[in-house]
Backbone and ligand atoms as CSV (ligand in chain L), in Angstrom:
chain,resi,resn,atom,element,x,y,z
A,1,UNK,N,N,-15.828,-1.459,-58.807
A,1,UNK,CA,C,-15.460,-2.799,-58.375
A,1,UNK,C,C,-16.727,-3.648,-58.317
A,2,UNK,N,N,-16.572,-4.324,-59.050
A,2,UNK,CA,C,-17.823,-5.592,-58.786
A,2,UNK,C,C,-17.955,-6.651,-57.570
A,3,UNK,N,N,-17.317,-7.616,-57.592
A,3,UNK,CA,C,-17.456,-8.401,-56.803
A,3,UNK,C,C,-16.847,-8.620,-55.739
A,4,UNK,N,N,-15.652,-7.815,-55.788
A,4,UNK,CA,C,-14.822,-7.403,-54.769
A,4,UNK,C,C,-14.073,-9.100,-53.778
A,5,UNK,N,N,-14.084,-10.241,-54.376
A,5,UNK,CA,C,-13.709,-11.284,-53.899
A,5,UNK,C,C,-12.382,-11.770,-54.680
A,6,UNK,N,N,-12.351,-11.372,-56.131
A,6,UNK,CA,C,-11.152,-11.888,-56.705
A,6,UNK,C,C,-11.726,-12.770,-58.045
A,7,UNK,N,N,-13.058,-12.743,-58.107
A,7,UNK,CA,C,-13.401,-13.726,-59.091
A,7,UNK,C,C,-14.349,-13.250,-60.412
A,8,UNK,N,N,-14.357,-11.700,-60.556
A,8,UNK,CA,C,-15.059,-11.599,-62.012
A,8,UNK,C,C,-13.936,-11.059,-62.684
A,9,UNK,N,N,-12.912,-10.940,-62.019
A,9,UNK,CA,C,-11.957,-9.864,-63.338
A,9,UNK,C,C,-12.694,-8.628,-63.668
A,10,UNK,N,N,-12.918,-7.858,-62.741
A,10,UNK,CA,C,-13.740,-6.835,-63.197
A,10,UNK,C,C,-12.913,-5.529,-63.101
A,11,UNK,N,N,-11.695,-5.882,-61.888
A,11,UNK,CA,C,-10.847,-4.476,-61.827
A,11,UNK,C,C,-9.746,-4.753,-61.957
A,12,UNK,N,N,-8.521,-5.612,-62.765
A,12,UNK,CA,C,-8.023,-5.845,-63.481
A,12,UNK,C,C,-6.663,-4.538,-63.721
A,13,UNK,N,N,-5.769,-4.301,-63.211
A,13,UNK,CA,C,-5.025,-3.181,-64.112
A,13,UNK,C,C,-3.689,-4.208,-64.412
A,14,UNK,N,N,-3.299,-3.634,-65.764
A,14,UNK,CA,C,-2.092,-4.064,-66.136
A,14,UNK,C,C,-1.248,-3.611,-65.497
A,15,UNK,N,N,0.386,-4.102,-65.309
A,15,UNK,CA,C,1.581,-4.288,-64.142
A,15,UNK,C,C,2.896,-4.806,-65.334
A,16,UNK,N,N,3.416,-3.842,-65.142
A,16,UNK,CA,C,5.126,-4.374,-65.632
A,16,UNK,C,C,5.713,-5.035,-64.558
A,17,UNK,N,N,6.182,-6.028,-64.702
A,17,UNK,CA,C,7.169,-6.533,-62.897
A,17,UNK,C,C,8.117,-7.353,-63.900
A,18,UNK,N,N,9.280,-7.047,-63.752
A,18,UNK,CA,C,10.272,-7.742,-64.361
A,18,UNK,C,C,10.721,-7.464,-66.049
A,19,UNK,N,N,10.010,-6.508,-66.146
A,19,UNK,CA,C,10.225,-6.593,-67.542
A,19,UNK,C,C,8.566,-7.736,-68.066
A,20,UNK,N,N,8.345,-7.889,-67.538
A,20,UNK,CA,C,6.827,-9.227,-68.059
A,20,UNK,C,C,5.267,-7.936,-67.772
A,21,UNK,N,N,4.315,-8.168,-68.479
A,21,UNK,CA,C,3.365,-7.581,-68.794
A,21,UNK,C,C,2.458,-8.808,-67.949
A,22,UNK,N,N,1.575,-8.308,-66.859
A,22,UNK,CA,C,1.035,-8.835,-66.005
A,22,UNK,C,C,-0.183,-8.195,-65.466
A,23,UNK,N,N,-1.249,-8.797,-65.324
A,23,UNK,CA,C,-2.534,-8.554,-64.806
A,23,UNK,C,C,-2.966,-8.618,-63.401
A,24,UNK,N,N,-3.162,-7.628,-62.431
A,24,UNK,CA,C,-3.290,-7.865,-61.335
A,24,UNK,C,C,-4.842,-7.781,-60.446
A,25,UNK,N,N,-5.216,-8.030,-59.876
A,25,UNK,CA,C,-6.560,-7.827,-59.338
A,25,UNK,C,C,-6.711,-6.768,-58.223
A,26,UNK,N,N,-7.155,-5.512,-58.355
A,26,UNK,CA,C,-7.227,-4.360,-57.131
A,26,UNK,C,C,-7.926,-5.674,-56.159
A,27,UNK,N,N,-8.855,-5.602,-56.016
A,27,UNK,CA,C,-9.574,-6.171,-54.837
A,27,UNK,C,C,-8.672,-7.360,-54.274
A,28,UNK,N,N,-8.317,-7.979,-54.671
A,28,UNK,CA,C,-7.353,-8.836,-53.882
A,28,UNK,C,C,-5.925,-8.673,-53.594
A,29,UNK,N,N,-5.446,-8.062,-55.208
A,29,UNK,CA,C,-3.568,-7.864,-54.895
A,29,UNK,C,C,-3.306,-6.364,-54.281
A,30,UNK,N,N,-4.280,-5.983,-54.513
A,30,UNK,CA,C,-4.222,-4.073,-54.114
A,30,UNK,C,C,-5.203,-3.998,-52.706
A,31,UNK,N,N,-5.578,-2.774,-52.474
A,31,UNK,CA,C,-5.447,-1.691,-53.354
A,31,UNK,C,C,-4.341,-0.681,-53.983
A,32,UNK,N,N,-3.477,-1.218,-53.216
A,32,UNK,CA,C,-2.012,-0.275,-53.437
A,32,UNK,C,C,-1.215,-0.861,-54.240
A,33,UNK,N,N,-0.300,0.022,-55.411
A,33,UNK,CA,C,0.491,-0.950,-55.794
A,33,UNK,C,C,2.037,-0.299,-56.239
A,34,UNK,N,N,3.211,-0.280,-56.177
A,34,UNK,CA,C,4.094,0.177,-55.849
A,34,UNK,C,C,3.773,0.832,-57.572
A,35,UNK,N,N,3.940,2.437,-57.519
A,35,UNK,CA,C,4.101,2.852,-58.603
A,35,UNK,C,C,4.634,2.842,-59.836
A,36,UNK,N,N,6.273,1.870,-59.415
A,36,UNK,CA,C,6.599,1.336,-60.616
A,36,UNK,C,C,6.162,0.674,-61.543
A,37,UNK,N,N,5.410,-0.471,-60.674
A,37,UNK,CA,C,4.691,-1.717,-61.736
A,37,UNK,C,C,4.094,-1.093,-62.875
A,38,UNK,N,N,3.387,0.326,-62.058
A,38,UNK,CA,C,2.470,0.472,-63.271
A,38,UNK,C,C,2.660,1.400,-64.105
A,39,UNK,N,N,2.243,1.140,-64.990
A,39,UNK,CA,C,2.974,1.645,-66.943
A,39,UNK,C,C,2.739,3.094,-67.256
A,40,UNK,N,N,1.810,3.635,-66.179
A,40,UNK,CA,C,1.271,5.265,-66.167
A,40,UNK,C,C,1.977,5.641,-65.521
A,41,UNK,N,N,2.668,5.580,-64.650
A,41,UNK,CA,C,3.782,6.125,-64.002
A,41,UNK,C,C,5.159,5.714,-64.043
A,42,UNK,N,N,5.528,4.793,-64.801
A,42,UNK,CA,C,6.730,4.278,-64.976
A,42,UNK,C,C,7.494,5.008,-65.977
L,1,FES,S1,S,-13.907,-6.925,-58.266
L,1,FES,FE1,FE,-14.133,-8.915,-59.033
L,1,FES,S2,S,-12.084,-9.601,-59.242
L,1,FES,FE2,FE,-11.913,-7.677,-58.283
Protein backbone atom coordinates (compact mmCIF):
# COMPACT_ATOMS: atom_id res chain seq x y z
CA UNK A 1 0.00 0.00 0.00
CA UNK A 2 1.41 3.30 -0.82
CA UNK A 3 -0.25 6.14 0.26
CA UNK A 4 -2.82 4.71 2.11
CA UNK A 5 -5.25 8.03 1.74
CA UNK A 6 -7.18 7.09 -1.45
CA UNK A 7 -5.14 9.08 -3.91
CA UNK A 8 -2.30 7.13 -5.90
CA UNK A 9 -4.34 4.17 -7.12
CA UNK A 10 -1.78 2.07 -5.92
CA UNK A 11 -4.02 -0.83 -4.38
CA UNK A 12 -6.69 -0.93 -6.71
CA UNK A 13 -8.49 -4.55 -7.01
CA UNK A 14 -11.03 -5.21 -9.58
CA UNK A 15 -14.94 -5.91 -8.24
CA UNK A 16 -17.91 -7.40 -10.17
CA UNK A 17 -21.07 -5.59 -8.43
CA UNK A 18 -23.99 -5.90 -10.58
CA UNK A 19 -22.89 -7.59 -13.29
CA UNK A 20 -20.45 -4.08 -14.03
CA UNK A 21 -16.58 -4.50 -13.81
CA UNK A 22 -15.43 -1.95 -11.17
CA UNK A 23 -12.31 -0.69 -9.46
CA UNK A 24 -12.17 -0.33 -5.86
CA UNK A 25 -9.58 1.21 -3.50
CA UNK A 26 -8.37 -1.25 -0.37
CA UNK A 27 -7.27 1.71 1.65
CA UNK A 28 -10.37 3.54 1.54
CA UNK A 29 -13.34 1.10 0.31
CA UNK A 30 -11.73 -1.96 2.17
CA UNK A 31 -10.02 -3.54 3.71
CA UNK A 32 -12.74 -6.07 3.54
CA UNK A 33 -14.74 -6.84 0.76
CA UNK A 34 -17.70 -9.16 0.52
CA UNK A 35 -16.27 -12.17 -1.39
CA UNK A 36 -18.60 -12.09 -4.06
CA UNK A 37 -17.54 -8.86 -5.68
CA UNK A 38 -14.47 -10.38 -6.25
CA UNK A 39 -13.76 -12.39 -9.50
CA UNK A 40 -11.23 -14.92 -7.55
CA UNK A 41 -13.76 -16.15 -5.60
CA UNK A 42 -16.84 -15.72 -7.44
S1 LIG B 1 -2.74 3.23 -1.22
FE1 LIG B 1 -2.98 4.96 -2.46
S2 LIG B 1 -5.04 4.82 -3.13
FE2 LIG B 1 -4.82 3.20 -1.72
Amino acid sequence: MACAIGSCAGCVVKTIENGEAKYRRVCVDGPVFPAEILPEFA
